[in-house]
N, C-alpha and C positions, 0 to 999 in steps of 0.2 A: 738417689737413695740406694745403698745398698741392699744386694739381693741377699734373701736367708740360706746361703750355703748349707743343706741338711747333710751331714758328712756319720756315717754308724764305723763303730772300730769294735772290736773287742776289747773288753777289760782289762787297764793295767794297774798293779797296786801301787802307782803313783794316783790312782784316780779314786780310790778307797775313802778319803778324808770330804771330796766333792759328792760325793754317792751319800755319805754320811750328813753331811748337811744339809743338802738335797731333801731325803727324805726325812731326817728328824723334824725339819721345819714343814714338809709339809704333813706328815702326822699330826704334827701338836696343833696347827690349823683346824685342820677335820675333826681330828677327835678330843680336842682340846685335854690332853695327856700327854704321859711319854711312852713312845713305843715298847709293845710287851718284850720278855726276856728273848722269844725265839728270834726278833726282829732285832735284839739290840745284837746277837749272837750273830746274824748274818752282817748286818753293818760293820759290827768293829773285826771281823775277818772273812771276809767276801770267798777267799782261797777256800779256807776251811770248810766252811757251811754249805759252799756252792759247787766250786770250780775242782778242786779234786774227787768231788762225790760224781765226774760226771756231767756236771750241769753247764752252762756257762752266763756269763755276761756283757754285755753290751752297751757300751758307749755313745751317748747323741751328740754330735757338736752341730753349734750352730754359728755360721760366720768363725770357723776353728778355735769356738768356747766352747765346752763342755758346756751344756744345756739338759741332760737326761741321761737315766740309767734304767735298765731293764733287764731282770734277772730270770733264769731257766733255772727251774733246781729237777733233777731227774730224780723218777720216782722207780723206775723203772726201764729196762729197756728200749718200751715204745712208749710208756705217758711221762711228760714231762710240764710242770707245771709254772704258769707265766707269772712271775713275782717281784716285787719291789719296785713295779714302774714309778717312776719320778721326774717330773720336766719343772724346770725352774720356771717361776712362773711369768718372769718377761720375758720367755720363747715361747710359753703359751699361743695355739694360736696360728702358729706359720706351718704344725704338718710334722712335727716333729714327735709327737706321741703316737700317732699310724704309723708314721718310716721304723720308729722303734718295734715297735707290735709286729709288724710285718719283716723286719730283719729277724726278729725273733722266733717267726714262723720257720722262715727260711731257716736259722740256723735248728730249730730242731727238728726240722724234716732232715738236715743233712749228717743229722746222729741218728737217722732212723724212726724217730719219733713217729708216731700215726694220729695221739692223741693227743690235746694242748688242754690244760683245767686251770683255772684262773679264781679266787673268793676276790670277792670286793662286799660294798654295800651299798645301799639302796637309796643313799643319800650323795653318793658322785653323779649324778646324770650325766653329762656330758662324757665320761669315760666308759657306761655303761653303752651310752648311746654309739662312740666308738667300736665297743665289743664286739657287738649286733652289726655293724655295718659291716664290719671283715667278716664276720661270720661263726661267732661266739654265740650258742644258744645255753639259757636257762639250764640247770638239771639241779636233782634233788641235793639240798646242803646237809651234809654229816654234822654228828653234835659234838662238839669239846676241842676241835681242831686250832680253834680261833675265838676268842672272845665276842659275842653274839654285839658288842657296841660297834665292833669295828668292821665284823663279817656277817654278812644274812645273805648274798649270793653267792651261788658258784658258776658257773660257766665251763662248757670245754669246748671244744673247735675239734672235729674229724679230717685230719691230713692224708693225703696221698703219700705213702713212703716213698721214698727214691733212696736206691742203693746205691753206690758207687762201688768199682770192683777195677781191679788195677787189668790191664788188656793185655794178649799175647798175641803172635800174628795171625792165630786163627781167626781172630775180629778183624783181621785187615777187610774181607769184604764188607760186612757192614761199616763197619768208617769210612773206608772211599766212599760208601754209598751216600753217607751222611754230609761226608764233606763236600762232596757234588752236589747234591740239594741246596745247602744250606749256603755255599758260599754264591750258588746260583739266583736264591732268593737275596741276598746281599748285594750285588752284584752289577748282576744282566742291566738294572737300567743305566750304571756307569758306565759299560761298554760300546763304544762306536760303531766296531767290528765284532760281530757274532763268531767270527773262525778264531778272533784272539780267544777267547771265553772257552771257546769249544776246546782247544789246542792246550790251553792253562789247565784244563780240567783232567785231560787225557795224559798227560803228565804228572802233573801234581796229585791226582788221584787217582793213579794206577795201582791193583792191589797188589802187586810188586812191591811197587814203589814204599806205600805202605805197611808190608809187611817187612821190610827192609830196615826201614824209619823205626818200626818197635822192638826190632832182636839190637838196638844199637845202642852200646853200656849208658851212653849220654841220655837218654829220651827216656820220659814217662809219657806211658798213654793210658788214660783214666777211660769207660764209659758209664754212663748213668741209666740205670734201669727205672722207668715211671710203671709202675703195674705190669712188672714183668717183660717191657719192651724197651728195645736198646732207643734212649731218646736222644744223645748226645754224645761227644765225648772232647778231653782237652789235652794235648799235647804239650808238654813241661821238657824244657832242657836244661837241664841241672846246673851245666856250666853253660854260659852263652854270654861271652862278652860283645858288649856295647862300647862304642870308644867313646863314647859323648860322656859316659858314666865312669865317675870315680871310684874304684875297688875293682879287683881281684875277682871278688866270689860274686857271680850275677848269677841269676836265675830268672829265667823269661819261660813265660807261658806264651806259646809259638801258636798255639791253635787252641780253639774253644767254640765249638759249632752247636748250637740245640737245631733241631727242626722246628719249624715254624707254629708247627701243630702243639708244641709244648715250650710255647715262649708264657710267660708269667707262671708258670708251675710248679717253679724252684729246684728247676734243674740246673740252669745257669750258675745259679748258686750254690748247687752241692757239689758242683764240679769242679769252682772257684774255691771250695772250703776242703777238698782234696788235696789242692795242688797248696792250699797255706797252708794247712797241718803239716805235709811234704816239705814246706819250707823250713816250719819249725826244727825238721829234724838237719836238713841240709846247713842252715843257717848262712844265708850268703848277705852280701850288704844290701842286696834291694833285690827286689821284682819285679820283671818291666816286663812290657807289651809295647804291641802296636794296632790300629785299629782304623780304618778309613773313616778322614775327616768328618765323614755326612752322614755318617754312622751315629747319631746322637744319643738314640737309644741305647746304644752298646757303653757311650761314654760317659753316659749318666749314673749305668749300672758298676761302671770300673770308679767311677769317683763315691759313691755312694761308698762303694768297700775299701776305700782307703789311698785308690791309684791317684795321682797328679800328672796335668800334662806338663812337659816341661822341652818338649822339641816335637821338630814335624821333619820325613823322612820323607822321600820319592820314593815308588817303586814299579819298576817298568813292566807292563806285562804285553808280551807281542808288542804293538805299535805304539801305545797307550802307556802313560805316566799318571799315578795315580798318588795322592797326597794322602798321607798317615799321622795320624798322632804317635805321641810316643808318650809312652805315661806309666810311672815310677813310682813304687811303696819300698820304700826306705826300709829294710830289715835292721841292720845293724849299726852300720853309717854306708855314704854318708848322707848328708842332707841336703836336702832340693836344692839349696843356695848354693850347692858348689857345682850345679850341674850346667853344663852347655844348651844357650837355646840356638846352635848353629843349623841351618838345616844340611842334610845328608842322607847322601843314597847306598844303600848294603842288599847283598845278595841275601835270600830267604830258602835255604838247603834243608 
């Protein structure tokens, strides 16, 4: 049997027509009607109603079908409101109405959000029951916002903001510090020899070194703030070709460390929604990484936001050879299918 591939993308308006039927069918289900004017107003221009006010949307596939949608519309700088969730109803069931809810978390903590408000009604149980499990409570429903057939709850969720703020060499100490923690907790149990580790660190993470790496036109270095504390940060190389890959314009994200103390926070992910936005502007043919094999956790979160593996690299550190994924989000072209699964070893500068 195949496995339910839960795959979140952001919203493209080739996906407006799927969004749209999606949820008309499942309105007239529930409330045996056609969706009011504000709702037919977001479906037949998702851009307009949503995505240019600020807001965004978000894409569920499943086994790489569009399966669900879930809309942010901003209300505000920090409240941002969870709207128009929709999961076709033969994905029902495998996890893909949480992945969505929870990407959507993620994406509005990384606009700054603090606040999340949700209306539904009192006749979905199972979505309600949802809400409550991530962490949606009850609060008082306002009058005339929504037709009392369709809405009698609201709900909102209290997030930890995370700011993102682009780095200069002054952070070099705190980044080497992070990057030593963090690639130590990754790490140390793959190493044979303690002096290769010790030796890789003292190099790679000299605040020199470091501060060297961010005055250099090529490099972005992001860090992320959780409640006013440096929790992360991601290194971007604007240009950085891969010979495996077809195009001219690459762009690899070279580093991406959180501390361990702030792994599910959603830092990981506003750090990753830096360096896309960063893409949007760059606009190269893909984005790639690399990520140690055994690393599951890290490769679950790169395939969730859209990465593919599609090669595996060596990379020698001291005495020790260590196996990498290599994994590709296609920006402009080309596509997976024209890419090498050769294996191959490259220096990491």
């Amino acid at each position: 049997m195949k496995k339910n591939e839960i795959k979140i993308l952001d919203f493209h308006p080739e996906h407006q027509l799927y969004f749209e039927r999606l949820y008309r069918g499942w309105f007239q289900k529930h409330f045996r009607t056609e969706p009011e004017p504000v709702d037919k107003f977001v479906l037949s221009d998702p851009g307009k109603a949503i995505l240019r006010r600020g807001g965004a949307l978000l894409t569920g596939f499943v086994n790489d079908e569009i399966a669900g949608v879930v809309g942010l519309k901003k209300h505000d700088d920090h409240i941002f409101e969870l709207t128009k969730m929709v999961v076709d109803e033969k994905h029902r069931g495998k996890g893909l109405g949480e992945a969505l809810t929870k990407s959507a978390i993620e994406k509005a903590r990384s606009l700054g959000a603090n606040r999340i408000v949700l209306y539904s009604h009192s006749s979905l149980g199972p979505a309600l029951q949802m809400y409550r499990k991530i962490g949606f409570k009850e609060i008082q429903l306002e009058r005339g916002l929504y037709s009392s057939f369709r809405c009698d709850i609201k709900m909102e969720l209290l997030i930890d903001s995370i700011n993102v703020i682009r780095a200069d060499a002054q952070l070099a100490p705190v980044i080497a510090t992070i990057g030593k923690r963090s690639f130590t907790d990754t790490f140390k149990a793959f190493f044979n020899r303690p002096e290769d580790l010790d030796q890789y660190l003292e190099y790679t993470y000299s605040i020199e070194k470091i501060a060297g790496s961010i005055n250099k036109l090529n490099n972005i270095f992001y860090i992320a703030m959780h409640k006013n504390v440096i929790a992360g940060f991601i290194k971007i190389k604007k240009q950085s070709l891969n010979k495996q890959i077809i195009g001219d314009r690459q762009m690899e994200l070279q580093k991406i460390y959180v501390l361990k103390e702030y792994h599910g926070t959603g830092v990981a992910a506003s750090l990753l929604q830096a360096a896309l936005e960063l893409g949007k502007e760059i606009q190269p043919d893909c984005i790639w990484l690399d990520v140690i094999v055994q690393n599951n956790r890290a490769i679950r979160f790169y395939e969730r936001n859209g990465f593919k593996k599609f090669a595996k690299h060596y990379f020698k550190i001291g005495s020790q050879a260590f196996t990498y994924e290599i994994m590709v989000m296609p920006v402009a072209a080309p596509s997976l299918e024209h890419l090498s699964s050769t294996m191959f070893s490259y220096g990491n500068d």
